[in-house]
ChimeraX commands (.cxc) that place a marker at each C-alpha (Angstrom):
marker #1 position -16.40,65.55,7.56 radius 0.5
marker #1 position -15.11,63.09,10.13 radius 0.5
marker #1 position -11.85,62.10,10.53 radius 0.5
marker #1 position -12.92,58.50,9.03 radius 0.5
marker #1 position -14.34,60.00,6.32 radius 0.5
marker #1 position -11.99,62.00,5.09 radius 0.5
marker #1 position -9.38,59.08,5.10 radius 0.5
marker #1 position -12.18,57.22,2.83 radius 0.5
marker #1 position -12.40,59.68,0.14 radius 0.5
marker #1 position -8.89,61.30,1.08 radius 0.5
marker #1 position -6.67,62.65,-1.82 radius 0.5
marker #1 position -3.49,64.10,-1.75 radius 0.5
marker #1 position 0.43,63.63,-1.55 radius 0.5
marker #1 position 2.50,61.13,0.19 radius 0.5
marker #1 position 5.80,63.03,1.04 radius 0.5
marker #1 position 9.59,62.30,2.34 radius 0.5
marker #1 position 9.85,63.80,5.93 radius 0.5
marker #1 position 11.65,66.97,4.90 radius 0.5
marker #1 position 11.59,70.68,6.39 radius 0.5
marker #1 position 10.71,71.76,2.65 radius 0.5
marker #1 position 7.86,68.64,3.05 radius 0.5
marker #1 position 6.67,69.91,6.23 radius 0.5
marker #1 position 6.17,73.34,4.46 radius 0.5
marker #1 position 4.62,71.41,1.70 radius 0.5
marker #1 position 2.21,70.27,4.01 radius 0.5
marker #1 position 1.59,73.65,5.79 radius 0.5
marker #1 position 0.32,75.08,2.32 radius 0.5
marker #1 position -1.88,72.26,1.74 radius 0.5
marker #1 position -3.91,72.74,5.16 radius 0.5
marker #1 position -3.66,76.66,4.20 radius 0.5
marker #1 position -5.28,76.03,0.52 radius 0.5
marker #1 position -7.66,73.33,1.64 radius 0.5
marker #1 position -10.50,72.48,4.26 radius 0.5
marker #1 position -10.73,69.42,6.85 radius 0.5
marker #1 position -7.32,68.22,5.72 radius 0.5
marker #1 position -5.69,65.15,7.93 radius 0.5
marker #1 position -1.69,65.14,8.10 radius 0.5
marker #1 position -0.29,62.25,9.22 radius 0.5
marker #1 position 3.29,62.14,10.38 radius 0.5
marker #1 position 4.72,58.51,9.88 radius 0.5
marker #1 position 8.23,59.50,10.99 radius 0.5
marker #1 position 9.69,58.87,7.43 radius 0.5
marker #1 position 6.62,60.25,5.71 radius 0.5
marker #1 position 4.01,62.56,5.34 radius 0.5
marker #1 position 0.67,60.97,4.53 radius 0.5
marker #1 position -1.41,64.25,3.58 radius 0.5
marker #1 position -5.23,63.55,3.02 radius 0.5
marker #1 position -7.99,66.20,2.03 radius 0.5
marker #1 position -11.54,64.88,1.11 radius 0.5
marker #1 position -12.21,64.41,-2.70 radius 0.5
marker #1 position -10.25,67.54,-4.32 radius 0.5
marker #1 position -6.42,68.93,-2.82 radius 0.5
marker #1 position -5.02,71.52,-4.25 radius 0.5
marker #1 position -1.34,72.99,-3.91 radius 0.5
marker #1 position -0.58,77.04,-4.63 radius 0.5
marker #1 position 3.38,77.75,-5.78 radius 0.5
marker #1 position 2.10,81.10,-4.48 radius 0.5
marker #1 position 1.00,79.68,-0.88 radius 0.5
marker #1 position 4.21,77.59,-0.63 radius 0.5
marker #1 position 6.69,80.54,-1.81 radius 0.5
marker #1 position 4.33,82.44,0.75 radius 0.5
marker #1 position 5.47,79.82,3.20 radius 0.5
marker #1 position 9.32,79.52,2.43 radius 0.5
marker #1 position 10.04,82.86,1.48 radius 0.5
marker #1 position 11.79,82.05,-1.67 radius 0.5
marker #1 position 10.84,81.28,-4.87 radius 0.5
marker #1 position 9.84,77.27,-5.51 radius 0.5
marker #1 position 9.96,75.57,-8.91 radius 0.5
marker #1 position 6.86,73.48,-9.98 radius 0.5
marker #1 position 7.35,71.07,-11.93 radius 0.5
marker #1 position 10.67,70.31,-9.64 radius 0.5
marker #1 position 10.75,70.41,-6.47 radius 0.5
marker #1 position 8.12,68.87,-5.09 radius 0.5
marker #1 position 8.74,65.85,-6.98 radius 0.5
marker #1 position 11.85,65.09,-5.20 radius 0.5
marker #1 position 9.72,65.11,-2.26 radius 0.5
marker #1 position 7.17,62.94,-3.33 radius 0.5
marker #1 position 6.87,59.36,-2.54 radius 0.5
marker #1 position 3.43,58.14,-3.91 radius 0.5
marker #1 position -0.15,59.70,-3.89 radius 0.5
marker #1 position -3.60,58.88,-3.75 radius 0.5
marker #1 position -6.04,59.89,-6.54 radius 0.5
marker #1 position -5.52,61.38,-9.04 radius 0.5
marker #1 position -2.76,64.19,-10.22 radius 0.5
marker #1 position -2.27,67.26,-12.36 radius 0.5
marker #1 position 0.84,69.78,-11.94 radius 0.5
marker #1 position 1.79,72.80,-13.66 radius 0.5
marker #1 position 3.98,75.63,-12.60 radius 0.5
marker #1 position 1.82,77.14,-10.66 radius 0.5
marker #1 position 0.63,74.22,-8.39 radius 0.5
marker #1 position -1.15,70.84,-7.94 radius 0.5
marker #1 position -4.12,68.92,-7.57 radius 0.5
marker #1 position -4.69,65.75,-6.50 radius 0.5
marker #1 position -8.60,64.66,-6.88 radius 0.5
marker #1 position -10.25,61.33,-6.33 radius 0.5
marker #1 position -10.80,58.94,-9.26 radius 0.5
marker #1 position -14.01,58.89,-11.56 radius 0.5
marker #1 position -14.91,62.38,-9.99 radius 0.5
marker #1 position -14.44,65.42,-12.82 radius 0.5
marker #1 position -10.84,66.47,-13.36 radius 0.5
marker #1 position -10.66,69.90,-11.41 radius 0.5
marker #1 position -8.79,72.79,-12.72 radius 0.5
marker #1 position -5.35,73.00,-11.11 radius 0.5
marker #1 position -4.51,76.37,-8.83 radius 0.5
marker #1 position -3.99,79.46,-10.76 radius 0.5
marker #1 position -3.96,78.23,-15.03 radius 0.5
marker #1 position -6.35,78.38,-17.61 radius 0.5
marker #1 position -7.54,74.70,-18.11 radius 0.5
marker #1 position -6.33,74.72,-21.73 radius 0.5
marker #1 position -2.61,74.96,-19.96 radius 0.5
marker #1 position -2.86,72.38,-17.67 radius 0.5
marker #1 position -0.66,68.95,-18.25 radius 0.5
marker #1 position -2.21,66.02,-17.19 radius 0.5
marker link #1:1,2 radius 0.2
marker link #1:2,3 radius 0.2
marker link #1:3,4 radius 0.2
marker link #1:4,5 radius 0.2
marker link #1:5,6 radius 0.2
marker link #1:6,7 radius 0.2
marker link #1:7,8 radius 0.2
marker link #1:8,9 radius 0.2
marker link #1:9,10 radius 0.2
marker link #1:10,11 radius 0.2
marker link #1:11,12 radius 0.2
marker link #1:12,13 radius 0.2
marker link #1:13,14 radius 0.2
marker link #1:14,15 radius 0.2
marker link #1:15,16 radius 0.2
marker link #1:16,17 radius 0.2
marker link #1:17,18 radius 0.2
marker link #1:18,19 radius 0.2
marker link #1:19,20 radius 0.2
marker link #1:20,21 radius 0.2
marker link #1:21,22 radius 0.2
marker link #1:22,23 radius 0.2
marker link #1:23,24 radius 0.2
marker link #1:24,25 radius 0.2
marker link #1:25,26 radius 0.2
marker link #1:26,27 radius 0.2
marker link #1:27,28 radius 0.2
marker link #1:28,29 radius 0.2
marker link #1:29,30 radius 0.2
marker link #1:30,31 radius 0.2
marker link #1:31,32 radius 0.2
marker link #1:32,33 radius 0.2
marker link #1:33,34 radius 0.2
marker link #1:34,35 radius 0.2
marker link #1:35,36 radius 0.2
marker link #1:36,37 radius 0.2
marker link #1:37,38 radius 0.2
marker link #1:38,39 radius 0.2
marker link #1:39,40 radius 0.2
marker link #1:40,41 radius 0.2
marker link #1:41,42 radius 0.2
marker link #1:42,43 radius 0.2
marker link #1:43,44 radius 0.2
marker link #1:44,45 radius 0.2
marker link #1:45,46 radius 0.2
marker link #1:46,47 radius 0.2
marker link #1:47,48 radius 0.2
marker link #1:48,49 radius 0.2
marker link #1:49,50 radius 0.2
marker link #1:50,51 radius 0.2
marker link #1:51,52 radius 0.2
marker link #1:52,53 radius 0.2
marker link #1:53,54 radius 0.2
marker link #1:54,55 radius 0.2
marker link #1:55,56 radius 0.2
marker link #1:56,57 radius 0.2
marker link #1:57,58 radius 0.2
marker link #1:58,59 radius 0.2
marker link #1:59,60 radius 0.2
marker link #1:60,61 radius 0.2
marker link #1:61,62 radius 0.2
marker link #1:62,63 radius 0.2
marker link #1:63,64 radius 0.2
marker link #1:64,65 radius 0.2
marker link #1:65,66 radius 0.2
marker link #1:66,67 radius 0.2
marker link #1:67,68 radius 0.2
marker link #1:68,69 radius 0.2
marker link #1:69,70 radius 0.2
marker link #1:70,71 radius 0.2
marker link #1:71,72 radius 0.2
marker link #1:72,73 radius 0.2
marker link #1:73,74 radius 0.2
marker link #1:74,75 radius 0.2
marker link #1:75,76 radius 0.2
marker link #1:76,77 radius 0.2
marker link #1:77,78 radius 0.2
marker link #1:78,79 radius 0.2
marker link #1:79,80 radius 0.2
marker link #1:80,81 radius 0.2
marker link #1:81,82 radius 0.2
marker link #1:82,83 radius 0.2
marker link #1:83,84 radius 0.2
marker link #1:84,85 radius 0.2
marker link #1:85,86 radius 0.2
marker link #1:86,87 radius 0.2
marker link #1:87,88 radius 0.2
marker link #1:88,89 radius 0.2
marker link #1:89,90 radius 0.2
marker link #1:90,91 radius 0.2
marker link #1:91,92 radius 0.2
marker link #1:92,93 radius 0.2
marker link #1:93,94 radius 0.2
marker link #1:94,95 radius 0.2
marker link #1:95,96 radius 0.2
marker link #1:96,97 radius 0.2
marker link #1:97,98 radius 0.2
marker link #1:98,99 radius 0.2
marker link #1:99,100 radius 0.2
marker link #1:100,101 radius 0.2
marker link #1:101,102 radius 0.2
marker link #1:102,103 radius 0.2
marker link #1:103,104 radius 0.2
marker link #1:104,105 radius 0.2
marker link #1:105,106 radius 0.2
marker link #1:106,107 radius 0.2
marker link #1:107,108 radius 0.2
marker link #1:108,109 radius 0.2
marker link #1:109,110 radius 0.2
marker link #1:110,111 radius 0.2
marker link #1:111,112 radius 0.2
marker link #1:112,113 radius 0.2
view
């Protein structure tokens, strides 16, 4: 997908320009395909084409310590575009009218949305 395109039909988080956001944004591009991170200077504008999903596992991976969802990211998040469903064990962003996804490792009877 182009560049363009991906920005068209981009989901995903808008985050404070943190170290923890930076690792936040690491995990994305390690749990996703063709995703676009823009650096803003006080934000992250993080944009993955129709679905983005989150692992607590990739970013724990990434920090080496444990991270709580619902929590932490949160704090870090400005806005977002789409669509969004968290649970402890991650998120997912998707675009609007498309079918809700499941979120990163639950059952989707567990999910809150």
């Amino acid at each position: 997908m182009s560049p363009r395109g991906a920005e068209a039909l981009g989901v995903g988080p808008v985050l404070q320009s943190t170290p923890f956001a930076r690792e936040i944004a690491a995990a994305i591009v390690e749990d996703n395909d063709d995703v676009i991170v823009n650096d803003r200077g006080g934000y992250l504008r993080v944009l993955a084409p129709r679905v983005c999903r989150l692992s607590r596992a990739t970013v724990e991976a990434a920090t080496g310590s444990p991270v709580r969802f619902p929590g932490e990211l949160e704090v870090i998040l400005s806005s977002f575009a789409g669509r969004m469903c968290l649970t402890e064990h991650g998120a997912v962003w998707w675009l609007a009218g498309e079918p809700t996804p499941d979120p990163p490792g639950v059952p989707p009877n567990d999910a809150v949305r």
